[in-house]
N, C-alpha and C positions, 0 to 999 in steps of 0.2 A: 214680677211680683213685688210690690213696692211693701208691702208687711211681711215681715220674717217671723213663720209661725213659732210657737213653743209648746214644745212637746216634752211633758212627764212620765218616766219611765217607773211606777210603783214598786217596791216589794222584793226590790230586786237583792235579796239576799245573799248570794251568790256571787255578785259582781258577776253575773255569766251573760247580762244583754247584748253586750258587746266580744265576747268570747264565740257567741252560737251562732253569729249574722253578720252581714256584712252591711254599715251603718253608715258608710263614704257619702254615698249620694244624699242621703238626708240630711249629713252634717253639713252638707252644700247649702243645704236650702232653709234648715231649720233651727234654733237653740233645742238640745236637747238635756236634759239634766236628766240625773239618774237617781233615786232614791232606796237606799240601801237596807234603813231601817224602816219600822210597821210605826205608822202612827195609830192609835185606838179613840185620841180625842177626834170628838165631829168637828168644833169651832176652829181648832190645829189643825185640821186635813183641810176646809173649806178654804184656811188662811194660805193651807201651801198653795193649792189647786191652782185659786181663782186668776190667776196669769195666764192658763195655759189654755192653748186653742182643742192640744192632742192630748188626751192619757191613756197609757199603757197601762193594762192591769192584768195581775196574775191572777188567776181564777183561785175562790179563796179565802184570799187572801184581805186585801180590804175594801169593807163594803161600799160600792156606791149607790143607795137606795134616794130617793126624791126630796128627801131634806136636804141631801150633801147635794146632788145635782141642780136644784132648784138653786141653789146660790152661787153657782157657777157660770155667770152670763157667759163667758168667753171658749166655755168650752162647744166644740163641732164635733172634736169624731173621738169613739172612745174604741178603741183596738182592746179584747180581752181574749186572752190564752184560752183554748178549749172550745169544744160546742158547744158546750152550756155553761152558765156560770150564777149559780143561786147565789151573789154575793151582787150582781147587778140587775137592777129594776130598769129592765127593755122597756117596758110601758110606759115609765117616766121618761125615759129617752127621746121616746118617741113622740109621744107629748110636748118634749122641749126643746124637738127638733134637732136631738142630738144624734147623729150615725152611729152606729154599732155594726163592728165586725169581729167576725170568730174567727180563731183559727183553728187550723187541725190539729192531731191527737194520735200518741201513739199507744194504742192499749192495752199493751203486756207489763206496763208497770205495776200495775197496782194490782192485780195477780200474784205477779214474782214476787212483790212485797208482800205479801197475806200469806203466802207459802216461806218466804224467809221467816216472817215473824212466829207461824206456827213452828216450824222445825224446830228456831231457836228457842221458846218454850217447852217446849217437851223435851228436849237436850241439853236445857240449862246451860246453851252456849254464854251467855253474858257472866252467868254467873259464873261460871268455871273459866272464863277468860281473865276475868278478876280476880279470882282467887290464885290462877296459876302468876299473876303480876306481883299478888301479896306473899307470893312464896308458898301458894298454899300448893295441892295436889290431891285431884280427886275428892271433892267432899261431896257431893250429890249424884242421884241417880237418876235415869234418864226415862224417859218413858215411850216405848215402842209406838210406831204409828201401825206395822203392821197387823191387821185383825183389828184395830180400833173403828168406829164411827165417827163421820165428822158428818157436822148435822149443818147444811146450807140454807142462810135463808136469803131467797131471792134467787131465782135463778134464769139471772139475763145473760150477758155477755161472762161477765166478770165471775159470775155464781158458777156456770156450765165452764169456765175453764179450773176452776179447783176444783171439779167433781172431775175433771180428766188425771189433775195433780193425783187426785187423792187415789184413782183408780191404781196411777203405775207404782204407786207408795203398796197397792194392796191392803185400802183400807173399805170397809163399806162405807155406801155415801146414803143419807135420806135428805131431805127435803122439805122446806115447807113456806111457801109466801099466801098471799090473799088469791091471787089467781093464777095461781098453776093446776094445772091438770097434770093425771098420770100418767099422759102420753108423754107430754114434755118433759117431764121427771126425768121417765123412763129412757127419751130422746137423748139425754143425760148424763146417762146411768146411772141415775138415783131414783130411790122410793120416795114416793109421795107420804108423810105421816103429817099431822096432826099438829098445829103448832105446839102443844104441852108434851105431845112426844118426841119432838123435837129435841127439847131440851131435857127431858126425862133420860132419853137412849142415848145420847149423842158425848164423846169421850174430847168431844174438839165442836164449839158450835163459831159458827163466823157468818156476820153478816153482809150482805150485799144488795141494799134497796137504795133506791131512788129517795133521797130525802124530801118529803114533805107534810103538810099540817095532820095527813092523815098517818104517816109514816115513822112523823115523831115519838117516840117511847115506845117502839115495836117491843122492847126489853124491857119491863120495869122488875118492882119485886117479886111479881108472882114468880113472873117465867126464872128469874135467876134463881128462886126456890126450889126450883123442880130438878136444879144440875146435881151433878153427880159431884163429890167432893174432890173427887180427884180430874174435874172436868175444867178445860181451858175454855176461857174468850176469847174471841181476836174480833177486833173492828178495823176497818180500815177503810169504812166509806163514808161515815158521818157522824160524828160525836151525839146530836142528837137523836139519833135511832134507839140510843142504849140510856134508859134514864141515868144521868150520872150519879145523885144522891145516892140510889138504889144500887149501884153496883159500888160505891166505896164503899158503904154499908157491908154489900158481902166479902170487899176484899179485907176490910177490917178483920169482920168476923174469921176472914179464910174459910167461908164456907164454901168455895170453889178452889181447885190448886192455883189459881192465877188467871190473870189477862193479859193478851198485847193490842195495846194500841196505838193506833196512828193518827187519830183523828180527834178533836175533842170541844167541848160546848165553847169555850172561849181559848182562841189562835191569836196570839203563841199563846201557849198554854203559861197564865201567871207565873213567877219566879215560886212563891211560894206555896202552888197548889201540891193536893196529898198526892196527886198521883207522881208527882217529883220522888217520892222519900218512900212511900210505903216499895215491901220486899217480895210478894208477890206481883207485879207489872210491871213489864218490858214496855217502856214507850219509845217513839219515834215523833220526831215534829213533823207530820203529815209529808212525808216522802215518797207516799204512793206515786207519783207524776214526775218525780223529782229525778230522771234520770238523764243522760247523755242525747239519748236519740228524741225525745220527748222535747226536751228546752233547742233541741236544734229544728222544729218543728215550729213549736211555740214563737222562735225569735224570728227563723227567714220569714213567716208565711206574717208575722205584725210589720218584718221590713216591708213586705208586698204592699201591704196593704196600706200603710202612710206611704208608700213610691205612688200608690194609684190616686190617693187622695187626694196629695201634693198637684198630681196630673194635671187632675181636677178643676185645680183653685186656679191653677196656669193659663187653663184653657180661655 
């Protein structure tokens, strides 16, 4: 192999690429850099990119769509975490002759996260963690999930294992996406209702859809209208599902007891957006995926996949 390829490693916040995989053979054969921090400029990502034969990317995280890739002559193969990744344009890929590979996926993350995030809402775990640091003790009260409703929207993989959650908690569960039927609801163990009763009955609503153009603002003002005041948010699939204006709007007002969210319209979430400061929302910076067993998945199966590539070019 008389060119020694180079390969970009995106987003890698964690310093964990080299933690989860094992990277000997490649460093044998390839430059690899590592990139720690998010770039958001397109002219500043084209600038870093255009070197590189391979880039690594975390589903996400930063987008490669056909402006950034079209100026990339040198790139061949793009390795991205996950099986799907709505942050890269395959079509433009494809068109530019660029390979694309996924990797695999472990999917009790983002469950266990949507179940942490509610607990700790309704238990005011952050808040009363804080306060116990400030000296404080006991200042709020917590709110039972037993006998409550939590109202699911979407219910695929990720929807039907918090309707299992919510079952051994002994909470009622209902339901409501575009195309569920009451069989599968019921498959479930949730009632089939009505998107507005959804949000009407429901003492906990969280969603879990498939983001896209038709999926966009499944939440705006009406539906956040219709909650209960003492009713929680939780997202944890995709910042645009939930219009954002319309829900700072109500968390302003407090016409809901609060949100948690994981996800949101622009990642990382600005230094100085409201959902930083205001006292009703618990956020996380999208760790739904962000676990041990998940990034060891993520990083052997992108080693595989530049060991085969490499193969490749050898051959």
């Amino acid at each position: 192999m008389s060119h020694k390829f180079s390969i970009a490693i995106l987003d890698d916040y964690q310093q964990a690429a080299f933690k989860f995989a094992n990277w000997t053979n490649i460093l044998q054969q390839a430059n690899v850099q590592v990139f720690h921090g998010h770039i958001a400029d397109e002219a500043e990502l084209v600038e870093r990119l255009q070197p590189f034969d391979v880039v690594c990317m975390m589903r996400e995280r930063t987008p490669l769509k056909r402006p950034v890739l079209s100026q990339l002559p040198n790139l061949k193969l793009i390795v991205s975490t996950g099986k799907r990744n709505a942050s890269l344009d395959v079509q433009a890929c494809e068109d530019l002759g660029v390979e694309v590979q996924m990797t695999g996926y472990h999917e009790s993350g983002a469950p266990e996260l949507t179940w942490a995030l509610l607990m700790a809402i309704a238990r005011k775990i952050t808040v009363e963690n804080a306060n116990v640091r400030n000296g404080g003790w006991q200042t709020t009260i917590g709110t039972d999930l037993k006998g409550k409703t939590i109202g699911i929207i979407g219910l695929g993989r990720i929807g039907a294992k918090m309707a299992a959650y919510a079952k051994v908690f002994g909470m009622n569960v209902i339901a409501w996406s575009e195309n569920l039927t009451k069989e599968r609801a019921e498959e479930a163990g949730a009632k089939l209702v009505s998107k507005e009763d959804i949000f009407r009955q429901a003492d906990f609503v969280t969603i879990h859809l498939v983001l896209s153009e038709r999926s966009k603002d499944t939440i705006g003002a009406h539906e956040l209208s219709l909650m209960k005041p003492e009713a929680y948010l939780i997202n944890t699939s995709r910042g645009p599902l939930i219009n954002e204006a319309a829900l700072l709007d109500t968390l302003r007002k407090k016409a809901i007891a609060g949100a948690a969210i994981d996800v949101f319209d622009t990642e990382p979430l600005p230094d100085d957006h409201e959902f930083r400061k205001l006292d009703n929302v618990l956020v996380t910076p999208h760790i739904g995926y962000v676990t041990e067993d998940t990034y060891r998945i993520f990083f052997e199966d992108t080693v595989k996949a530049i060991e085969t590539w490499l193969e490749k070019q050898n051959a």
